[in-house]
C-alpha positions as CSV (number, residue, x, y, z in Angstrom):
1,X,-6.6,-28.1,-9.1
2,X,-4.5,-27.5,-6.0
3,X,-1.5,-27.0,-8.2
4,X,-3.4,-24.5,-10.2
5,X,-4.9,-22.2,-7.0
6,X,-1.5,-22.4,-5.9
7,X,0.3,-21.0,-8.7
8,X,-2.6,-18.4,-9.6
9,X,-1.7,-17.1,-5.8
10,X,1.5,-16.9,-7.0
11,X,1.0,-15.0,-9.7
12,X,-1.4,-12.6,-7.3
13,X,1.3,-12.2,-4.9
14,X,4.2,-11.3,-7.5
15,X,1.9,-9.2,-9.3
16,X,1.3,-7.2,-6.2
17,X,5.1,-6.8,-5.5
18,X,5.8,-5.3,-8.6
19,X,3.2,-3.2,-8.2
20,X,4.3,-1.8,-4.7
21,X,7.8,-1.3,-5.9
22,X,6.5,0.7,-8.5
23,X,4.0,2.6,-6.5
24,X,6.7,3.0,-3.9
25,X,9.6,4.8,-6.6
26,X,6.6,7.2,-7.6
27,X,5.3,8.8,-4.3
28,X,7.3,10.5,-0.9
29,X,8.8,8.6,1.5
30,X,6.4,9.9,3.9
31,X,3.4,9.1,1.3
32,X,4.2,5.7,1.3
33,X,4.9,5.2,5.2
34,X,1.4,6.5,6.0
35,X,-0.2,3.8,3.9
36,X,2.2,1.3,5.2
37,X,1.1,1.7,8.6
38,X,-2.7,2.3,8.4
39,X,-2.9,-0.4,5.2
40,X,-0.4,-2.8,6.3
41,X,0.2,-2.9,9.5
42,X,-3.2,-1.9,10.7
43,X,-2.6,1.2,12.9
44,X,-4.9,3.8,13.3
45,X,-4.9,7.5,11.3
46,X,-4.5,9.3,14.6
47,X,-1.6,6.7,15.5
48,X,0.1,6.7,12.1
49,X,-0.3,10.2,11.8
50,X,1.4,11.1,15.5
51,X,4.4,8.5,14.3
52,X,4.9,11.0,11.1
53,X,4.0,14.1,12.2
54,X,1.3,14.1,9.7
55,X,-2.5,15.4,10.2
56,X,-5.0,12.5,10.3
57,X,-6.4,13.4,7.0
58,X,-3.3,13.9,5.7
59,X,-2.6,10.2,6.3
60,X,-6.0,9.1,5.3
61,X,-4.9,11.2,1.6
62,X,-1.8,9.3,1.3
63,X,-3.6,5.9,1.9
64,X,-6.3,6.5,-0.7
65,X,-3.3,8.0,-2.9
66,X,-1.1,4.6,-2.6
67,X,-3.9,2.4,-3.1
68,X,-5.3,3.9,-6.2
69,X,-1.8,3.7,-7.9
70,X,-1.6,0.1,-6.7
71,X,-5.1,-0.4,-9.0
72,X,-3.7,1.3,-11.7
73,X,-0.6,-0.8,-11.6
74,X,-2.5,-3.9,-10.9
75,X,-4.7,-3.0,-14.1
């Protein structure tokens, strides 16, 4: 059983690497940075907005964005 979670999560994690490359060749640079930081890395809109010189909803667009072409990837 332990063998079997483990290599499911395996599976889950590559799966989601593809994915992100993927996801990553289709959109901007800066696209892809604000989701990194707000998504990943946990900072704020307002924060990850002032890094790229970005409005906050801007960044909050690009997150969305990135994370529905991860589900579409995923699916």
């Amino acid at each position: 059983d332990d063998l079997v979670a483990r290599l499911e999560a395996a599976f889950d994690h590559e799966l989601l690497e593809i994915a992100r490359e993927r996801v990553r060749a289709r959109v901007e640079p800066h696209t892809w940075e604000a989701f990194r930081l707000t998504a990943v890395e946990g900072h704020s809109g307002a924060d990850a907005a002032a890094a790229l010189g970005m409005r906050r909803g801007a960044v909050f667009q690009a997150k969305s964005k990135v994370q529905q072409l991860l589900r579409e990837e995923i699916d």
